[in-house]
DRENTOR-882595 format. One record per residue: x, y, z of N, C-alpha, C in turn; residue number from 0. Coordinates in Angstrom, 1 decimal. Example, Ala and Ser with C-alpha at 12.3 -4.5 7.8 and 13.67 -1.06 7.14 Angstrom:
BEGIN
{n_east->13.2 n_north->-5.7 n_up->7.8 ca_east->12.3 ca_north->-4.5 ca_up->7.8 c_east->13.2 c_north->-3.3 c_up->7.8 num->0};
{n_east->12.8 n_north->-2.2 n_up->7.1 ca_east->13.7 ca_north->-1.1 ca_up->7.1 c_east->12.9 c_north->0.0 c_up->7.9 num->1};
//
This chain:
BEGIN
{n_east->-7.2 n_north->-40.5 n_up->22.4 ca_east->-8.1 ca_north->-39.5 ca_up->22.0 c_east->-7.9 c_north->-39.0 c_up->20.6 num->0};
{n_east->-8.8 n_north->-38.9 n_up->20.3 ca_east->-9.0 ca_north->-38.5 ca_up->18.7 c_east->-9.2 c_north->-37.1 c_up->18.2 num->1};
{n_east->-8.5 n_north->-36.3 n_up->18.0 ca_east->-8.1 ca_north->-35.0 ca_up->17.9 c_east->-7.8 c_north->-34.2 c_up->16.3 num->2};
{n_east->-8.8 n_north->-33.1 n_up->16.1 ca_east->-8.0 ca_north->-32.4 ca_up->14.5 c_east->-7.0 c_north->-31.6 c_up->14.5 num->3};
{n_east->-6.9 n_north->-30.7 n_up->13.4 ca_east->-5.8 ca_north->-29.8 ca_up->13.9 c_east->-6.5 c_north->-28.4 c_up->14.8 num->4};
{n_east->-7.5 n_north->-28.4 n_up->15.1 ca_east->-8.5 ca_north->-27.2 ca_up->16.2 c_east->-8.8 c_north->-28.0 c_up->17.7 num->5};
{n_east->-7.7 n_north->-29.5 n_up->17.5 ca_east->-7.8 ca_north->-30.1 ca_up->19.0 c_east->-9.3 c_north->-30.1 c_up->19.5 num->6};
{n_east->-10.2 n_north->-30.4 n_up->18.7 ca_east->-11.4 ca_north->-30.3 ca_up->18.7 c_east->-11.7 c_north->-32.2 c_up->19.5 num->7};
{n_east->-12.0 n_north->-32.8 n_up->20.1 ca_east->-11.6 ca_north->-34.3 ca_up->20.4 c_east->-13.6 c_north->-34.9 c_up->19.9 num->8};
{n_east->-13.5 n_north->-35.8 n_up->19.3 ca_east->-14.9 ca_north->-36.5 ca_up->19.2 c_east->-14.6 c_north->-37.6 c_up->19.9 num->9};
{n_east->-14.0 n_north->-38.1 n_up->20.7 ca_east->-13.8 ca_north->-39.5 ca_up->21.5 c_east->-13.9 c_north->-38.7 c_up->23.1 num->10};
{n_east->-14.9 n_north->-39.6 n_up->23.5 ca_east->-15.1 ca_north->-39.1 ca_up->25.1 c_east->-13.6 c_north->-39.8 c_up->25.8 num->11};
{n_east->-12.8 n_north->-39.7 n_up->27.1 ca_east->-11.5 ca_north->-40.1 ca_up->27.2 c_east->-11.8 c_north->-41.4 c_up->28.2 num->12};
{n_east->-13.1 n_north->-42.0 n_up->28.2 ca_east->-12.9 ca_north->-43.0 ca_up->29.0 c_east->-13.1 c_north->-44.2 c_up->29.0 num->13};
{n_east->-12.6 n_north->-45.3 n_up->29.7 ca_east->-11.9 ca_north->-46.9 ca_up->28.7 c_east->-13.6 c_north->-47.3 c_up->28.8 num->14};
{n_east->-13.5 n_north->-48.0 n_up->27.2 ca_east->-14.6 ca_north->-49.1 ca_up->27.5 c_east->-14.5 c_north->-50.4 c_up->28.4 num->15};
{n_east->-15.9 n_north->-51.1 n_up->28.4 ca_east->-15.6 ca_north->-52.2 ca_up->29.7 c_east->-15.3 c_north->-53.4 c_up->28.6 num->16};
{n_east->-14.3 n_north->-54.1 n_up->29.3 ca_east->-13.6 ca_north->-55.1 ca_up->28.5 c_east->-14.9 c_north->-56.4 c_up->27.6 num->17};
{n_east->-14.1 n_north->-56.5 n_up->26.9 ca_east->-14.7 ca_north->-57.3 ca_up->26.3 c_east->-14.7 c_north->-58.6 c_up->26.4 num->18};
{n_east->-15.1 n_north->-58.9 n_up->27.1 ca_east->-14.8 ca_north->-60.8 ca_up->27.5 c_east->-16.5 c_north->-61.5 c_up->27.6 num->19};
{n_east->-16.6 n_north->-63.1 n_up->26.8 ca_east->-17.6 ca_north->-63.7 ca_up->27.9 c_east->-17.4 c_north->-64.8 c_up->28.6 num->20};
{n_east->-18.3 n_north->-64.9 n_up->29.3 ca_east->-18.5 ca_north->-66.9 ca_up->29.9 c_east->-18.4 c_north->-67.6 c_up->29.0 num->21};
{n_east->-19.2 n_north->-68.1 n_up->27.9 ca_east->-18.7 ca_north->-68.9 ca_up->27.3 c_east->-19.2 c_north->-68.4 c_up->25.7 num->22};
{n_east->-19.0 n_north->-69.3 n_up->24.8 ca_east->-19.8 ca_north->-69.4 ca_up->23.3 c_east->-21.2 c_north->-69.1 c_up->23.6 num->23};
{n_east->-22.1 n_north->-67.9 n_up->22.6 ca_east->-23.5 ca_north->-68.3 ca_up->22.2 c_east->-24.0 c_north->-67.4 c_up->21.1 num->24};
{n_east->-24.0 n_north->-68.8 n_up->20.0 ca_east->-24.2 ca_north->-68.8 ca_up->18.8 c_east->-25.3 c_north->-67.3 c_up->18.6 num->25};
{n_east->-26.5 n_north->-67.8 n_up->19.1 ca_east->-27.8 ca_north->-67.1 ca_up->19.7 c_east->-27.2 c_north->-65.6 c_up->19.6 num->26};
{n_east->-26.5 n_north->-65.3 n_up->20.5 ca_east->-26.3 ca_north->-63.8 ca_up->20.9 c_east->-25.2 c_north->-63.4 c_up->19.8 num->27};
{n_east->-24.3 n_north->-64.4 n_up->19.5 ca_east->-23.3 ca_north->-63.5 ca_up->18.3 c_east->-24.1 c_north->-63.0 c_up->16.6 num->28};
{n_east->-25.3 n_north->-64.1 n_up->17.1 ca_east->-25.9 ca_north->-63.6 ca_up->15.7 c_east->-27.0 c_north->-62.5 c_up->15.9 num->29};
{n_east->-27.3 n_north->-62.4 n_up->16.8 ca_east->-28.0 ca_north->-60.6 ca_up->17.4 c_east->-27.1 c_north->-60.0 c_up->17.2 num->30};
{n_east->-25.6 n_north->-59.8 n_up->17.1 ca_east->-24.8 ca_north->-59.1 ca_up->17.3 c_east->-24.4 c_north->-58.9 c_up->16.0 num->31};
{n_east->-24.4 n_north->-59.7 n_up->15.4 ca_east->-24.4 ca_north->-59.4 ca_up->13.9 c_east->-25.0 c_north->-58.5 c_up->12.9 num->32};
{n_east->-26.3 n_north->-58.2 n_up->13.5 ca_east->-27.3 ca_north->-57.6 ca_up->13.2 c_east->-26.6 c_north->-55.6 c_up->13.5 num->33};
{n_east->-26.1 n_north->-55.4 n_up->14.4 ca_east->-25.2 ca_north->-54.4 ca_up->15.1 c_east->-23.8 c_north->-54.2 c_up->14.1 num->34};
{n_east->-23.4 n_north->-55.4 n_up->14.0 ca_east->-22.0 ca_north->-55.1 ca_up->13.3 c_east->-22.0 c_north->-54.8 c_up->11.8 num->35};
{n_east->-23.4 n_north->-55.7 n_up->11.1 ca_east->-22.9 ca_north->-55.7 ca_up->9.5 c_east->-24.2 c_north->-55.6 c_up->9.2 num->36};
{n_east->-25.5 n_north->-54.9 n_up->9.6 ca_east->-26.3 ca_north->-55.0 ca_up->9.0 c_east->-26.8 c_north->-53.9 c_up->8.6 num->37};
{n_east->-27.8 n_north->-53.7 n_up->7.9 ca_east->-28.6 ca_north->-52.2 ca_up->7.5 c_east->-28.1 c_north->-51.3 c_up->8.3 num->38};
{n_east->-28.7 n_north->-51.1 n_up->9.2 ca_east->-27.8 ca_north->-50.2 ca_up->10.4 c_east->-27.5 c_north->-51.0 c_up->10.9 num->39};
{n_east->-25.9 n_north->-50.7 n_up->10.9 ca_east->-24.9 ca_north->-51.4 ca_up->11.6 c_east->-23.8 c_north->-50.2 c_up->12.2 num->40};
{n_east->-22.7 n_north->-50.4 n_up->12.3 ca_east->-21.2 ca_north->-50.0 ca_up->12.3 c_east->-20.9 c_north->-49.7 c_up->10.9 num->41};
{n_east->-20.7 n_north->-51.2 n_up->10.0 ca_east->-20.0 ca_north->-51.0 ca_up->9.0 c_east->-20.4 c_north->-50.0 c_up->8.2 num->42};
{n_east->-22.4 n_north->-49.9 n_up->8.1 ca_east->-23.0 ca_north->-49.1 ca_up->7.3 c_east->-22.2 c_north->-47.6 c_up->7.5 num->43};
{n_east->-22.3 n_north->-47.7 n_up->9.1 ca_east->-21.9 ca_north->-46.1 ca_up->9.5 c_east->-20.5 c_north->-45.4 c_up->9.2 num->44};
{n_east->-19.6 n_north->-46.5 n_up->9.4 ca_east->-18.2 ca_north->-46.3 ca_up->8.5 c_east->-18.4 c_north->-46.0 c_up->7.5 num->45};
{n_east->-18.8 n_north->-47.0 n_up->6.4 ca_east->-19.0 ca_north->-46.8 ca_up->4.7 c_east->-19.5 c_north->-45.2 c_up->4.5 num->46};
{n_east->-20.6 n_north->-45.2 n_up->5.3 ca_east->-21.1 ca_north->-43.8 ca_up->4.9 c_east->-20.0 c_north->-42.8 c_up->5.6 num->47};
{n_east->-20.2 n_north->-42.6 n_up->6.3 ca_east->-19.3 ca_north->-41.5 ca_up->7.2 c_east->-17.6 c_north->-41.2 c_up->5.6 num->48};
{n_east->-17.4 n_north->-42.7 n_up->5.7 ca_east->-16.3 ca_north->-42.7 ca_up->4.9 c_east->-16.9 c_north->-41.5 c_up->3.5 num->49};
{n_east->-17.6 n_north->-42.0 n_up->2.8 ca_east->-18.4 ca_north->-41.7 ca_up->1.8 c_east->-18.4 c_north->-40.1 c_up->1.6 num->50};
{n_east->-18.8 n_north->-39.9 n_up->3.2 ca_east->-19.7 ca_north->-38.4 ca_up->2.7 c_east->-18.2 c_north->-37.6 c_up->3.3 num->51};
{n_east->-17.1 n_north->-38.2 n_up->4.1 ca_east->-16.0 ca_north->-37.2 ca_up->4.2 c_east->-15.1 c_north->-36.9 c_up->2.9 num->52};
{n_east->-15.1 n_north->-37.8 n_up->1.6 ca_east->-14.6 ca_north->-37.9 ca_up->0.7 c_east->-15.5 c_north->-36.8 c_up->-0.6 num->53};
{n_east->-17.0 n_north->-36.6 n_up->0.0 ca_east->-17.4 ca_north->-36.1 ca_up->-0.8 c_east->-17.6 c_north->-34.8 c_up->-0.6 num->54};
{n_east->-17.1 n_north->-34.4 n_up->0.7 ca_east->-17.1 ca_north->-33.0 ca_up->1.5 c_east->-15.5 c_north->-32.3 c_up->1.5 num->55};
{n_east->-14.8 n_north->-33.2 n_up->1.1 ca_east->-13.6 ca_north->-32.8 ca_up->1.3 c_east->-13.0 c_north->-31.2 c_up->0.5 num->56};
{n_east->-13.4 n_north->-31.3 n_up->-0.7 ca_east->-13.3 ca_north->-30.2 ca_up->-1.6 c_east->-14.3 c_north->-28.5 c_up->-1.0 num->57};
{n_east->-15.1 n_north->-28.6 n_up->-0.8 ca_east->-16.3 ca_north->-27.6 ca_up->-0.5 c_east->-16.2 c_north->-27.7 c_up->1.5 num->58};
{n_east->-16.5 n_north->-28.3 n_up->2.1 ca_east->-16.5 ca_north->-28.1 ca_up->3.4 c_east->-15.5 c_north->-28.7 c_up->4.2 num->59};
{n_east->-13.9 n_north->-28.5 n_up->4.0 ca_east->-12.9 ca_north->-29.2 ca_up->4.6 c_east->-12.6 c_north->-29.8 c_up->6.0 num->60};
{n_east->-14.1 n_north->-28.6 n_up->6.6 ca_east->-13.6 ca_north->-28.6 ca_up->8.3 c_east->-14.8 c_north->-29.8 c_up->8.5 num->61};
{n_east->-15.8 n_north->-29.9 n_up->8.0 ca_east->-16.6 ca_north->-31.0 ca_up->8.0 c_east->-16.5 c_north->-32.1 c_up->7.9 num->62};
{n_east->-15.7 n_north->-32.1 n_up->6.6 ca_east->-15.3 ca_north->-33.3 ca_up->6.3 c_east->-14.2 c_north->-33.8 c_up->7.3 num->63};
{n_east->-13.3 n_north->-33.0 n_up->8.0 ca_east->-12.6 ca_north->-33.5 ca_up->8.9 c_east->-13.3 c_north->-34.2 c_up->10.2 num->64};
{n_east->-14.2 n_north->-33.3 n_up->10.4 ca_east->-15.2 ca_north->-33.9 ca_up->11.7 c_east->-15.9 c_north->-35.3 c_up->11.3 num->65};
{n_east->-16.3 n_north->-35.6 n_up->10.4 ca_east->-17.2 ca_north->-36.8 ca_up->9.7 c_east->-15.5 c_north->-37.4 c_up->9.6 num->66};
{n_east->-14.8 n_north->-37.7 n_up->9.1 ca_east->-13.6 ca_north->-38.5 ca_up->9.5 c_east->-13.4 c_north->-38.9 c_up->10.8 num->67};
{n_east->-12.9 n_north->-37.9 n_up->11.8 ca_east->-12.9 ca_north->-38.5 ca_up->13.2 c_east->-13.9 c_north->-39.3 c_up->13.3 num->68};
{n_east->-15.2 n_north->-38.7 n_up->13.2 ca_east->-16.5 ca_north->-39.6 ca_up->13.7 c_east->-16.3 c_north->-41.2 c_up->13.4 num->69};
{n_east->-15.9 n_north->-41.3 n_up->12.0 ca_east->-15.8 ca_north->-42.5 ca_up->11.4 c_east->-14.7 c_north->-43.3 c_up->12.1 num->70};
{n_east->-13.9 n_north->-42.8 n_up->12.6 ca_east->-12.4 ca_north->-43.5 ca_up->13.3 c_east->-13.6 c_north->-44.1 c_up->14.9 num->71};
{n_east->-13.7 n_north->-43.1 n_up->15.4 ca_east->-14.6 ca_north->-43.7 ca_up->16.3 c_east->-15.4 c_north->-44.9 c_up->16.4 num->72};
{n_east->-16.4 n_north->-45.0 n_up->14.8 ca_east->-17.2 ca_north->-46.0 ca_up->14.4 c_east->-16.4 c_north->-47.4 c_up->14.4 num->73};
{n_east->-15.3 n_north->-47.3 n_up->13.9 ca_east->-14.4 ca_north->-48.2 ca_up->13.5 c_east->-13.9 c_north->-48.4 c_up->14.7 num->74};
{n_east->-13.6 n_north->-48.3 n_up->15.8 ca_east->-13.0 ca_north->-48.7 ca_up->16.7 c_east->-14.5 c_north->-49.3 c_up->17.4 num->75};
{n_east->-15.8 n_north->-49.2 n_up->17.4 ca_east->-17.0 ca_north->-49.7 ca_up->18.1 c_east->-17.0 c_north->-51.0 c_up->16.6 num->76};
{n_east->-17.0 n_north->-51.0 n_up->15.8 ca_east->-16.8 ca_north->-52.0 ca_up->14.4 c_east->-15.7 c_north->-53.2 c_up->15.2 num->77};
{n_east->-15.0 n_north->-52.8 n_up->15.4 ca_east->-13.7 ca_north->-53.6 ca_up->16.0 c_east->-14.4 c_north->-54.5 c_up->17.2 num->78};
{n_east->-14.4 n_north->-53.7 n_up->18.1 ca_east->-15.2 ca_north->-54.0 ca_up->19.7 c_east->-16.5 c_north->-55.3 c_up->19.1 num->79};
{n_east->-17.1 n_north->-54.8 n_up->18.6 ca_east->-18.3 ca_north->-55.9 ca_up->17.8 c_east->-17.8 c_north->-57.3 c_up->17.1 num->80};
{n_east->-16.8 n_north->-57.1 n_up->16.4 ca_east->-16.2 ca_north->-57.9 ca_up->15.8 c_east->-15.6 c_north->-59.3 c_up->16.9 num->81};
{n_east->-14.8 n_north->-58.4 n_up->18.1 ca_east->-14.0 ca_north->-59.3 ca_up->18.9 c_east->-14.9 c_north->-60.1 c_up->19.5 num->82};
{n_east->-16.3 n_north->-59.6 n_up->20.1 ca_east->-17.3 ca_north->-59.8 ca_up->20.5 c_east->-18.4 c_north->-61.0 c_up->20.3 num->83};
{n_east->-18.1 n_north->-60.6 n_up->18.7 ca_east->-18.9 ca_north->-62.2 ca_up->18.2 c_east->-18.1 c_north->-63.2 c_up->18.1 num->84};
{n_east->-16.7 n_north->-62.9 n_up->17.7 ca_east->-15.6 ca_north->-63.7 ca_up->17.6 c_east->-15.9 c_north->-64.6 c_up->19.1 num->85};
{n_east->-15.8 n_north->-64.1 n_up->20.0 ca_east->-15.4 ca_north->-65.0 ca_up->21.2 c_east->-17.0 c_north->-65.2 c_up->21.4 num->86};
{n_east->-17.8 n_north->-64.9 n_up->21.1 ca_east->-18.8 ca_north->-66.1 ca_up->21.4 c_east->-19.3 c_north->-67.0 c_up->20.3 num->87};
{n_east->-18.7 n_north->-67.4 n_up->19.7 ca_east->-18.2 ca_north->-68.0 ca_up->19.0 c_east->-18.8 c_north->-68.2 c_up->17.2 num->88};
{n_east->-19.0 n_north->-67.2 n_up->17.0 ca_east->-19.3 ca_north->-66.9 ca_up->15.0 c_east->-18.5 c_north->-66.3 c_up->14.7 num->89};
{n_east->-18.4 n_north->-66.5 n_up->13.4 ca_east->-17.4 ca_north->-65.7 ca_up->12.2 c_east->-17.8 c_north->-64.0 c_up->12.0 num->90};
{n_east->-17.1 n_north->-63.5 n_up->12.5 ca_east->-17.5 ca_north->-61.8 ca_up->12.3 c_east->-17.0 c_north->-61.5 c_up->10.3 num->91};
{n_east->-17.8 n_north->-62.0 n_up->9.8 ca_east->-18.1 ca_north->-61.4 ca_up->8.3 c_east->-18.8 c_north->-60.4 c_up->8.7 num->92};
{n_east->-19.1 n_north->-59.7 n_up->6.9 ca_east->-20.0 ca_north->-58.9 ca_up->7.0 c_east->-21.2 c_north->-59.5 c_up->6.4 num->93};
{n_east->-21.9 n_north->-60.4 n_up->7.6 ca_east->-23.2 ca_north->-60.7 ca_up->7.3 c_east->-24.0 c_north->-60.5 c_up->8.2 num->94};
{n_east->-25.3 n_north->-61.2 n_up->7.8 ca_east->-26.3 ca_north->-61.3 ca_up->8.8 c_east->-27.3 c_north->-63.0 c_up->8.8 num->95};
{n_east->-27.6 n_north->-63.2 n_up->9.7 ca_east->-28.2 ca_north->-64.6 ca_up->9.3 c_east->-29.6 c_north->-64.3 c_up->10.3 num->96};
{n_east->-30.5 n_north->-65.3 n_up->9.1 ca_east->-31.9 ca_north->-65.1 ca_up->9.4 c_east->-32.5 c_north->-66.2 c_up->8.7 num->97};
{n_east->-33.2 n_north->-66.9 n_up->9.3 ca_east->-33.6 ca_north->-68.4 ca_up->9.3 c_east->-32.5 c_north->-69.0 c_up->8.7 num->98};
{n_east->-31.2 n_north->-69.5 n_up->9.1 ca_east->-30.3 ca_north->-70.2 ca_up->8.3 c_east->-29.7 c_north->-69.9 c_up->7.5 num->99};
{n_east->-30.1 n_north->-68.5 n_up->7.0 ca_east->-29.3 ca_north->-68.2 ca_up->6.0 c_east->-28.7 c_north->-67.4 c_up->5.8 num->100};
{n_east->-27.5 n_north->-67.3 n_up->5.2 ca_east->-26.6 ca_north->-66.0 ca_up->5.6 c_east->-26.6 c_north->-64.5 c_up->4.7 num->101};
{n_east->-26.9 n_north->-63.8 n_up->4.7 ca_east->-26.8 ca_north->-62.0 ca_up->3.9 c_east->-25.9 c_north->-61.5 c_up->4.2 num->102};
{n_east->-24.8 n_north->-61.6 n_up->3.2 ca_east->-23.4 ca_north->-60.4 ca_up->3.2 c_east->-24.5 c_north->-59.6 c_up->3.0 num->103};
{n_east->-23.4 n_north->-58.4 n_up->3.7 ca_east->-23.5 ca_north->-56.9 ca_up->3.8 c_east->-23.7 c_north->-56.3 c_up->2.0 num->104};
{n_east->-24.0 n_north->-55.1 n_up->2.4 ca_east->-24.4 ca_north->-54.8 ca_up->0.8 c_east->-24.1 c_north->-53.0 c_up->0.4 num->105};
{n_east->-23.5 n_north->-52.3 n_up->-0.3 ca_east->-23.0 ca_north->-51.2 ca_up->-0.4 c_east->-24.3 c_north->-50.3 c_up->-0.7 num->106};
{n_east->-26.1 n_north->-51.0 n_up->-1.4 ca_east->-27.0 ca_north->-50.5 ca_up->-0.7 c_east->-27.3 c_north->-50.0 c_up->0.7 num->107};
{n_east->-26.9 n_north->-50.6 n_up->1.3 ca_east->-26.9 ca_north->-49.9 ca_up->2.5 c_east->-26.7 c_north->-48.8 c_up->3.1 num->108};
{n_east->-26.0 n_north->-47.9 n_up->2.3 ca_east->-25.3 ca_north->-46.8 ca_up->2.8 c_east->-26.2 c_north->-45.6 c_up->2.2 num->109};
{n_east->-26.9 n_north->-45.1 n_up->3.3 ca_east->-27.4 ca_north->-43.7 ca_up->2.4 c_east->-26.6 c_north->-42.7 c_up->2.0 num->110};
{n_east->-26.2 n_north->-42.4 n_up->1.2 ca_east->-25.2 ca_north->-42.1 ca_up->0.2 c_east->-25.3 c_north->-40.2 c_up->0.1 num->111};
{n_east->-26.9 n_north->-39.7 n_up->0.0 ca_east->-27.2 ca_north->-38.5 ca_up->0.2 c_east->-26.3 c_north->-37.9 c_up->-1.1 num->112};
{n_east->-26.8 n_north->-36.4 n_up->-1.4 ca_east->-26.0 ca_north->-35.2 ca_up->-2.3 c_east->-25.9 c_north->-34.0 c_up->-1.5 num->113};
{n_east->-26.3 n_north->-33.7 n_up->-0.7 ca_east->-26.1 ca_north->-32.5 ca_up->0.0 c_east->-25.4 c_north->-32.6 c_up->1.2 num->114};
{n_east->-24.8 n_north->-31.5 n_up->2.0 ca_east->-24.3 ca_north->-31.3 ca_up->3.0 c_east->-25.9 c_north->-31.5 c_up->3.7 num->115};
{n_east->-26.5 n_north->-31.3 n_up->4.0 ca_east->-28.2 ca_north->-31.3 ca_up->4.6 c_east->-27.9 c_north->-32.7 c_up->4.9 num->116};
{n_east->-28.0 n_north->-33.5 n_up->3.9 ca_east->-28.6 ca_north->-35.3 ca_up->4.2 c_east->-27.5 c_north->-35.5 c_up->4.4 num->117};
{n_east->-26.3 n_north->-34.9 n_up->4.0 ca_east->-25.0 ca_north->-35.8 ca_up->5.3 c_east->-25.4 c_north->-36.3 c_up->6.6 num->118};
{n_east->-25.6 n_north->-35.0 n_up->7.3 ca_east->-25.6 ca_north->-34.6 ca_up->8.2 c_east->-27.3 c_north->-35.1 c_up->8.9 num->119};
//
């Protein structure tokens, strides 16, 4: 459980369901891809989350603390995705593939925002 110093928890306490499949499919790891590293993705939501707790840290401490946990969270569903495509059998980069061709991830992606408002 994921906890600040107001023991405030953003992680609900109960197990996800395992991650296993039947076999390899190319097909479904690359829908999955789309989830893990794409526009909206996970990674996006890390990057940002990361982003706006760094940029909140100075003016809204207790926020930025919350947008941290959150991000720990993302990154453990980031992980889960990763093992996911892994075992059906693609390379979990940070891409995406569409007609054949592959699109690393891109640091456009991250709505980036100036205000505590568009953080949030």
């Amino acid at each position: 459980m994921l906890n600040n110093e107001n023991n405030i928890s953003y992680h609900v306490d109960l197990p996800y369901p395992d991650i296993k499949v039947e076999k390899e499919n190319p097909r479904y790891a690359n829908i999955l891809l789309h989830n893990y590293s794409g526009i909206v993705s996970e990674f996006t939501a890390v990057d940002q989350y990361v982003y706006h707790k760094f940029k909140l840290f100075k003016d809204c401490p207790a926020v930025s603390q919350a947008i941290g946990e959150i991000a720990m969270v993302e990154m453990h569903h980031l992980e889960m995705l990763g093992e996911l495509i892994l075992l059906l059998g693609e390379d979990p980069r940070y891409w995406i593939k569409k007609k054949d061709k592959r699109y690393y991830w891109n640091g456009k992606f991250v709505d980036y925002g100036n205000t505590l408002k568009e953080y949030l």
